[in-house]
N, C-alpha and C positions, 0 to 999 in steps of 0.2 A: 697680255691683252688688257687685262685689268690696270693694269701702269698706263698702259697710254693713254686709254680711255679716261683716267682721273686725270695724268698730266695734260691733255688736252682742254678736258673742263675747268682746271684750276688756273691754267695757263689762259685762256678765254678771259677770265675772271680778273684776274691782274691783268693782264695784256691791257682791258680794254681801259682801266682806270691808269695804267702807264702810258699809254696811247694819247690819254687825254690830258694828264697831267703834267708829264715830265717837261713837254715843252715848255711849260710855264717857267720853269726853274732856269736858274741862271748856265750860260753852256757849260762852267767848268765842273758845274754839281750834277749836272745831266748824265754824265758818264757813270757817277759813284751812286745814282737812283738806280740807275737803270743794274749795274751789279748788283745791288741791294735787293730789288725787285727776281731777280734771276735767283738769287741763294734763297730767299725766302720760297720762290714757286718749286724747287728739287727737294728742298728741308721735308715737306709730306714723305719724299720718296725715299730719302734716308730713314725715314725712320722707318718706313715699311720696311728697307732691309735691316732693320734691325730687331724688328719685334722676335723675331725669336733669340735673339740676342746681345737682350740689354743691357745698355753700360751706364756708368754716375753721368754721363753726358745726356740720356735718354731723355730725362724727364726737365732738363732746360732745354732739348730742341723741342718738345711737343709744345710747351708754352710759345714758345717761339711760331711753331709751325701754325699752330689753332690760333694764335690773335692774329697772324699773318691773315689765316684765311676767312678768321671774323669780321677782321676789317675791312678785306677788300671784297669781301661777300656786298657790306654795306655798301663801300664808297661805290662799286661800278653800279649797283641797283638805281642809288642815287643819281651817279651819273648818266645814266638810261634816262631815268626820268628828265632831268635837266636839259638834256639833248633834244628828246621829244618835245617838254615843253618850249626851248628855244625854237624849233623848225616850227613850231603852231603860230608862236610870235613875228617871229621873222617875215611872217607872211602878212601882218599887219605895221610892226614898227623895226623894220632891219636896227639891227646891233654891231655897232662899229665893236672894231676887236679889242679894243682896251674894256668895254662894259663884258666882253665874253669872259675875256681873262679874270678880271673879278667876280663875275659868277661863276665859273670854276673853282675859284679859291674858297669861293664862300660853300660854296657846294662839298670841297674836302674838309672846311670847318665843321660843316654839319655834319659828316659823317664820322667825323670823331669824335659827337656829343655821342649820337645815336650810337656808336659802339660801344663804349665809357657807358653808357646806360644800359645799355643789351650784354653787357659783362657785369654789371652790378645784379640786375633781375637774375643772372644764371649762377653767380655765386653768393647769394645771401640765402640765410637758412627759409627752403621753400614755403609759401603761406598755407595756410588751412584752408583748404575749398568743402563748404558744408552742403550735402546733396540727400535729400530725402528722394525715397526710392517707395513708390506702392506699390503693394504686391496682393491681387486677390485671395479673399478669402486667409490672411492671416492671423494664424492665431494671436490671442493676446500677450499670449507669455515671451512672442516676436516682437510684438509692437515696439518698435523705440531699440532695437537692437542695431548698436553699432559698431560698424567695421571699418576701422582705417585702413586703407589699400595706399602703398608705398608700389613704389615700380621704376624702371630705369633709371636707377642709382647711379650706373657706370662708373663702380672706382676705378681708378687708372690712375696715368701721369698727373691731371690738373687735380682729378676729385680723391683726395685722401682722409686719413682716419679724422681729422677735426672736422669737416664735414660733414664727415660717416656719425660722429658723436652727434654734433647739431640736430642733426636727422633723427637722432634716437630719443634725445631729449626730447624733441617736440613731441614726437608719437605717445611716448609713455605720460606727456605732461596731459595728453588726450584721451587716457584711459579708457582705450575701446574694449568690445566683450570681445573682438577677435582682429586679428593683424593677417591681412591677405598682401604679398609681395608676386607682382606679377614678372617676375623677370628682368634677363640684364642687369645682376650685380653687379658683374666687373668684368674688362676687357683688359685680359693680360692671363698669366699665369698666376696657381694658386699660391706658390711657391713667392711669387714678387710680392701679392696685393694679399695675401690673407693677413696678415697683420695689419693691415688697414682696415677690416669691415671686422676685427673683433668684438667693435662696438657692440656691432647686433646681435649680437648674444646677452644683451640688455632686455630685451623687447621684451615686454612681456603682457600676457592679455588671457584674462580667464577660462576662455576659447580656443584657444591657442595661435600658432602661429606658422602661414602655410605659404609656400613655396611652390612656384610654377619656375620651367624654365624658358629662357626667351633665346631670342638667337645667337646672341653676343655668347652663350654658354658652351654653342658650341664651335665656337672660332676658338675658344680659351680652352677646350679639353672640359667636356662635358660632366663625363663621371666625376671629376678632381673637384669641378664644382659646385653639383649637387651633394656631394662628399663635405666640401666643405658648409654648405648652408646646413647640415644634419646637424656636424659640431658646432655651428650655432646655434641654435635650438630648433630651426624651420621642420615642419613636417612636408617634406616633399612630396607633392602629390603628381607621378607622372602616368599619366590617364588610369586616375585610379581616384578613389573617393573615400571620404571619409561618413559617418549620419555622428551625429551632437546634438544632444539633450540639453533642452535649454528651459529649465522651468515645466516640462508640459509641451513644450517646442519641438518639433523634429527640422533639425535641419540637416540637410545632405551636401556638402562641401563637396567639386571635385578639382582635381587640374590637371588641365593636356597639358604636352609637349607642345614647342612651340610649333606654329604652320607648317615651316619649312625644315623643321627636324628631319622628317625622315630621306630629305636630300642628303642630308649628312651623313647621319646613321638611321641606315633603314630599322632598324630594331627601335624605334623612336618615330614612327609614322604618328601624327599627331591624330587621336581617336577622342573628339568629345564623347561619342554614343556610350564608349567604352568607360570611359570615367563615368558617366555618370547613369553606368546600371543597375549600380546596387541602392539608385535612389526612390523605388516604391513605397510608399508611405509617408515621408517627405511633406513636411509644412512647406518647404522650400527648396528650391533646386538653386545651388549658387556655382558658375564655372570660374574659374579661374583659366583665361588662357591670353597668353601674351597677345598676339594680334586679331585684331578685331576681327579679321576676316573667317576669324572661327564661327560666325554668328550663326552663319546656316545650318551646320551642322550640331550648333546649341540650341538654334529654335527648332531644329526636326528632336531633339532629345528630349523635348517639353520640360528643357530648363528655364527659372523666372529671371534670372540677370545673371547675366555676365562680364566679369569683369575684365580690362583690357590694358596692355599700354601699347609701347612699339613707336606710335609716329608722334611721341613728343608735342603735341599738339602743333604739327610742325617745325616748333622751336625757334624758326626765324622765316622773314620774307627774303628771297621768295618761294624759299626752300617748302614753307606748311600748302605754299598752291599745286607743286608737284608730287606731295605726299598724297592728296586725295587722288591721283590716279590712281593708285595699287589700292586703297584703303577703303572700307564702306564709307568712314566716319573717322573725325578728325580729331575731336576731344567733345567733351563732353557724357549726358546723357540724353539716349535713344529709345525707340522702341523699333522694334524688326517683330512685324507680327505680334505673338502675345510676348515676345520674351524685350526685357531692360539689356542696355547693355552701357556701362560704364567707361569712357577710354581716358585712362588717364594721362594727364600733360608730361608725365616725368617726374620723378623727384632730383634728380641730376641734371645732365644733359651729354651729348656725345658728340667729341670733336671740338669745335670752338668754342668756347666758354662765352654764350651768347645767345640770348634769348631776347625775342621782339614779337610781339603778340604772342607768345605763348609762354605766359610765367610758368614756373617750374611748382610745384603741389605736393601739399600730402592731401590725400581726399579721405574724409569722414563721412559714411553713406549711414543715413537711418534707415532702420525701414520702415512703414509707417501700413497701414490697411487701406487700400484701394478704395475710396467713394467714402473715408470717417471724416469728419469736421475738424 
């Protein structure tokens, strides 16, 4: 059911920029697009059969499959629009078919700038996003304490270990007092991808360095995953809490399971309350949980921020306008009642290598005292 349903949507999506375009093309290339267009909309579905087993061919059809469906993510959006705006026009200054055709053309031209630029933003080493965070009543020995928060990495097929490296280098060139990774390391088996995220076993931060899991952990074998973020140095926190002394400081660290964990394994029902009971005393309540939608259950815990990823800050258009259906909040920072909540954009990306309003991030959060100068 899940097969049709994506080959239905991905087929829609090519269809409708094949629809529009292949006429253009001269009739004897028309037959060898339109094949063309066919192999690339099944390529998804190959490889779905193959995720559980991959061959040296796997990871030249994913590059294949993802800029397929990056780009005709673009061209038909674009195309949408151009349609639209042609019928608005048309109503004012009709367009003989020779001016249609060339805006057509020009229309696939542009969507091969905007994807060549929405592939460069999703593979270059992600920016620094710097976000001060107040938090009442902080002690001083908090004031100025920061935490780089990494999140949806997704090594796989496109993202491997010299990205993973790039990524490590930047964080540690940032020298935070503690490193929060909200989930979504890797999509695949430990066995394929863990020699690509050895990197992170670089990380390192006075504070240390903590681990939540997101959902992607448990389509890849859960245990195997949180397993392996141990041997890299992560303290994995699944609804469970840490307290760290910081000068004088008390902070109380926790991190759930992701939302939709305990669909998977019920033994993984995701419990903010639970992580964060052993936090009485507390200068500070910080959650770590992959999808924002944990928030209610972080501000009934009278946790002060929390922190998020999951919807990429939806990664591309028009994809980030139907992620705020499921989602509170889309990227950025928030306030839900008294508590922050942080959602960060991705430090990778998932599926097409292609980002469009929503750069890819490492975020650096101070904290700083609610109402100081």
């Amino acid at each position: 059911m899940f097969a049709l349903i994506f080959l239905g949507l991905l087929g829609s999506i090519y269809g409708y920029s094949g629809w529009r375009l292949i006429p253009h093309l001269p009739p004897p290339v028309q037959t060898g697009a339109t094949l063309a267009l066919v192999f690339l909309l099944l390529t998804p579905l190959l490889l779905f059969r193959l995720r559980s087993r991959p061959t040296s061919l796997t990871d030249s059809l994913a590059w294949v499959a993802y800029l397929g469906m990056g780009f005709f993510a673009v061209c038909s959006t674009l195309l949408v629009l151009r349609d639209i705006g042609g019928l608005l026009l048309n109503l004012v200054y009709p367009i003989d078919a020779v001016l249609h055709a060339s805006i057509d053309l020009a229309t696939l031209a542009l969507a091969l700038v905007v994807a060549v630029y929405g592939y460069y933003q999703a593979r270059r080493t992600p920016a620094v996003r710097r976000v001060e965070v107040p938090i009442e009543n902080l002690p001083p020995a908090l004031v100025g304490l920061r935490i780089v928060q990494i999140s949806d990495l997704h090594v796989g097929s496109t993202i491997k270990a010299p990205f993973v490296e790039r990524v490590v280098a930047r964080v540690n060139e940032l020298q935070p007092d503690l490193i929060a990774f909200t989930g979504d390391l890797a999509d695949g088996t430990v066995e394929r991808l863990a020699p690509h995220t050895t990197a992170l076993a670089e990380l390192t931060a006075p504070l240390g360095v903590y681990f939540c899991t997101g959902n992607h952990e448990y389509y890849s074998g859960v245990e195997s995953w949180t397993e392996q973020a141990r041997r890299l140095g992560f303290d994995v926190l699944s609804n469970e809490g840490r307290q760290i002394d910081c000068g004088g400081g008390r902070i109380a660290l926790a991190g759930t399971t992701d939302f939709s964990a305990g669909e998977i394994v019920p033994d993984h029902a995701s419990d903010p309350a639970k992580a964060l009971a052993a936090s009485d005393g507390a200068d500070v309540r910080i959650l770590l949980a992959h999808q924002p939608r944990s928030i209610e259950a972080a501000s009934q815990a009278d946790c002060h921020l929390q922190l998020s990823g999951h919807t990429h800050g939806g990664q591309f258009v028009p994809w980030k306008y139907v992620v705020s259906l499921q989602q509170p909040y889309i990227a950025g920072l928030h306030k839900f009642r008294d508590t922050w909540i942080y959602i960060h954009r991705g430090t990778g990306y998932w599926g097409p290598p292609l980002r469009l309003g929503a750069p890819s991030e490492i975020a650096v959060l101070t904290l700083s005292r609610a109402g100081s100068a």
